[in-house]
C-alpha positions, 0 to 999 in steps of 0.5 A, a space after each residue: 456781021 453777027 449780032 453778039 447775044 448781048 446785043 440781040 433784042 430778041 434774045 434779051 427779050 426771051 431772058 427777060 420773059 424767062 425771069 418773069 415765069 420763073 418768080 423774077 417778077 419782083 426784079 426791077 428792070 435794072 437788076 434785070 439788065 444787071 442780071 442779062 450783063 452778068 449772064 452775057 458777060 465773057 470770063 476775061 470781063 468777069 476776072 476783071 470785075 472779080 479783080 476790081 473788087 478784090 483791090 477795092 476790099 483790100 485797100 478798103 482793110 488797109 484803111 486806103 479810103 476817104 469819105 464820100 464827101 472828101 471825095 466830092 469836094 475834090 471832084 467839084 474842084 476838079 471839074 469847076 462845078 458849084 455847091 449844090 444847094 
């Protein structure tokens, strides 16, 4: 079975030492990865990502939003989890 390049070590590895000859070393290993899964990713996954975010920018504009905290308290509900304190 072939290895996809996303999930080569050995290429990861090669982009990670690309970006850090060429000024990425003030990246953070997350934004690395961040960067190698953008990068590896195919256009159907990308067209879905772009998707995603334009429906949460339009329900953002047409005011379809909670609080973080609303949010929370509601998925504490649902889950039965306490309070942190």
């Amino acid at each position: 079975m072939a290895t996809e390049r996303i999930d080569d070590l050995r290429a990861f590895r090669d982009f990670v030492d690309s970006q850090l000859g060429n000024g990425g070393s003030s990246l953070t290993p997350e934004e690395c990865l961040d960067l190698w899964i953008i990068q590896n990713s195919s256009n159907e996954e990308r067209e879905e990502s772009l998707a995603a975010i334009r429906q949460g920018l339009e329900d953002m504009y047409a005011g379809r939003t909670r609080s973080a905290r609303e949010a929370i308290v509601e998925l504490r509900r649902k889950h039965k989890l306490t309070e942190l304190s």
